[in-house]
N, C-alpha and C positions, 0 to 999 in steps of 0.2 A: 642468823636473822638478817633480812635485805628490809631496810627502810629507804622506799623509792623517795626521791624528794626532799630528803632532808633539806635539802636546798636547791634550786629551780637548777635542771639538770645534773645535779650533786646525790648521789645515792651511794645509803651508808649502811657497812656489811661490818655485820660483828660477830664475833668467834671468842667463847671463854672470854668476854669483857674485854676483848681487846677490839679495837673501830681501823678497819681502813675503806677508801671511798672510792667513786669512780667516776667520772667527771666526764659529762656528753659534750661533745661540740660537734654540728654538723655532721653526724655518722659515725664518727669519731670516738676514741676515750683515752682520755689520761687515768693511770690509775695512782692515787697518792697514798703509800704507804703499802706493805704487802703481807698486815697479818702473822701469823702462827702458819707452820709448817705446817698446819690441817687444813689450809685457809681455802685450796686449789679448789676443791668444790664447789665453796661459795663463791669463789668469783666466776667462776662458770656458771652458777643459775643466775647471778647479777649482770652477766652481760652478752650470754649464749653464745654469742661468736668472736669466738678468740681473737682470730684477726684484724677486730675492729680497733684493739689497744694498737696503739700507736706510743706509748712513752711510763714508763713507772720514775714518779720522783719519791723518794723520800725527806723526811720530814728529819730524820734522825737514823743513827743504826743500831740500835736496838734491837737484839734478837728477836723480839714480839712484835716488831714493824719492817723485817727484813724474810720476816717467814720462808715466802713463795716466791723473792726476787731474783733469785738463782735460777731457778725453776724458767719464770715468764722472761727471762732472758734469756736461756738459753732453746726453751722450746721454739719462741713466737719474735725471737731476733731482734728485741726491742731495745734503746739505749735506757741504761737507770741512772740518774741524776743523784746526787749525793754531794752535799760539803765537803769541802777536801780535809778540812779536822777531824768528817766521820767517816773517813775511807778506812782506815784502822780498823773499827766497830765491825765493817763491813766484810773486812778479811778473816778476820776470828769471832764471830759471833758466838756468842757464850752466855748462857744466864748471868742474870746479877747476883754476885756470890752467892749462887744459888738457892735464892730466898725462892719460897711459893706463893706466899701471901696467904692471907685468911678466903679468897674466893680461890684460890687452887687455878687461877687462870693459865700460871707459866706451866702445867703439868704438860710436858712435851710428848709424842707420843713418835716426833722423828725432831732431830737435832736442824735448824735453819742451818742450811751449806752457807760458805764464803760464796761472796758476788764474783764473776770472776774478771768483770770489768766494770767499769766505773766511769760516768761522765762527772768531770769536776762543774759544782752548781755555780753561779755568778750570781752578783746584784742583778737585780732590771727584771724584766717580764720573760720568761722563757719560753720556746718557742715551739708551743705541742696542744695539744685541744685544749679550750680553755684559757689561752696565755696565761697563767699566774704570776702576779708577782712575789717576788721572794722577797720575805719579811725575817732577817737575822735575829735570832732567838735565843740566844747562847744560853747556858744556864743547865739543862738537864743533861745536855752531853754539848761539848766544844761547839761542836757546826751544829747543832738544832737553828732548824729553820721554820719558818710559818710559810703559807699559800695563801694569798689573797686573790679570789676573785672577784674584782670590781662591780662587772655586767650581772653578776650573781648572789652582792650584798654578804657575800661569806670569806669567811675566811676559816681554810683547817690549818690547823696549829698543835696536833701531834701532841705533844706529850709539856708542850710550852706552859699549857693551864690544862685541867681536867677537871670532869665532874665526876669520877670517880677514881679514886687510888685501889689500886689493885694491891697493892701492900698491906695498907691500910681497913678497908671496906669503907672508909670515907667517902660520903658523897657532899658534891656541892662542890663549888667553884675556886680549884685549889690549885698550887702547884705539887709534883709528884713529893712522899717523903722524903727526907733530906740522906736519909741510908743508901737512895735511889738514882739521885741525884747529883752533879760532879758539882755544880758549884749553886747551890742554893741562895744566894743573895745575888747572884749573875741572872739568875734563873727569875727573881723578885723585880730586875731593871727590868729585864728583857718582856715585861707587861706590858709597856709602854709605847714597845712596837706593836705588839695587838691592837692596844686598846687605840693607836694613830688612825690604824687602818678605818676605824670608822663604821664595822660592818656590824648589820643589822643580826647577820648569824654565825655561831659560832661551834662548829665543829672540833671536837678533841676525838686525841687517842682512846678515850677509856669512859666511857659514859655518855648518855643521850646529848641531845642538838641541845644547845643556850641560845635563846632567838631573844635577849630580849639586851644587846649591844654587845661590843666592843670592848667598851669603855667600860662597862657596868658588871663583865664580867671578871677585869683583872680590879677594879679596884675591890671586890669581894675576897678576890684568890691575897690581894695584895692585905686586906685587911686579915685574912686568915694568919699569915704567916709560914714562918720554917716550922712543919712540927715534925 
């Protein structure tokens, strides 16, 4: 499924309950996050011509957001952006002790390859369509980080907060279950940089667009709690 527009230039492609995006500037695409090892399709009808990607960041490396990273690096020669905490993640991707979940999302159908290079990510705005800035997010895995785009009122934020738990069937405005997750109260601060950023929309790993704040959505994930 391609939802053009989730957010003005922001178009959000989802596979088995899993969300990654694709971010227009001037001709241009960043793509944040890269899907399930089935994902290659869909980002090909989300943006018809390969070589307009110019940069893949991730958000976290998680075998479910690192899919097709292998792949659009090594076909379309692109650099992939990663926290140096989740450079690890990125070298042995592996399910989470093998759990499926009640929607069957992680049923893999090819194993996501190790990345086989790795730009280490930095504070500040980075420097690829887009500019986002990088919002430190710690909590569901070491380097989880957020994207804020300013000019675009959005911010995607990975697996930070979600509207849906794929573990779980859980919907609504949560943090991932705590089975899933390396440090669950890291993961509970780590709202706070969301909810800074101020934006109007809010983009996750795992469940439709939250358009309705920032703010409004981690103090919901925050009153849910660790379950």
């Amino acid at each position: 499924m391609i939802e053009r527009e989730a957010a003005p230039g922001i178009h959000r492609i989802e596979d088995r309950n899993t969300n990654f995006y694709v971010v227009e500037a001037d001709g241009r695409y960043t793509v944040v996050d890269a899907g399930l090892p089935i994902s290659w399709p869909s980002l090909k009808r989300a943006v018809g011509s390969l070589d307009r990607i110019d940069a893949l960041v991730l958000t976290h490396g998680h075998f479910d957001h690192i899919g097709i990273a292998e792949k659009m690096r090594s076909r379309l020669g692109i650099p992939v952006y990663v926290h140096e905490d989740d450079v690890p993640l990125t070298e042995d991707p592996k399910p989470l002790g093998g759990r499926r979940g009640p929607l069957r999302y992680l049923v893999p159908q090819r194993k996501a390859l190790p990345i086989g290079e790795v730009h280490r990510l930095t504070d500040g705005t980075l420097d690829v369509p887009g500019s986002p800035r990088v919002i430190p997010t710690p909590g569901h895995t070491a380097g989880h980080v957020a994207f804020h785009f300013p000019d675009r009122d959005a911010v995607l934020v990975g697996d930070a907060v979600v509207m849906l738990d794929p573990f779980t069937a859980a919907r609504g405005p949560q943090i991932v279950s705590g089975s899933a997750t390396a440090d669950p109260e890291r993961a509970l601060e780590s709202l706070d940089g969301i909810a800074a950023t101020g934006a109007g929309t809010v983009l996750t790993g795992h469940g439709p667009a939250w358009r309705d704040g920032a703010g409004a959505i981690a103090e919901r994930a925050r009153e849910r709690g660790v379950t």
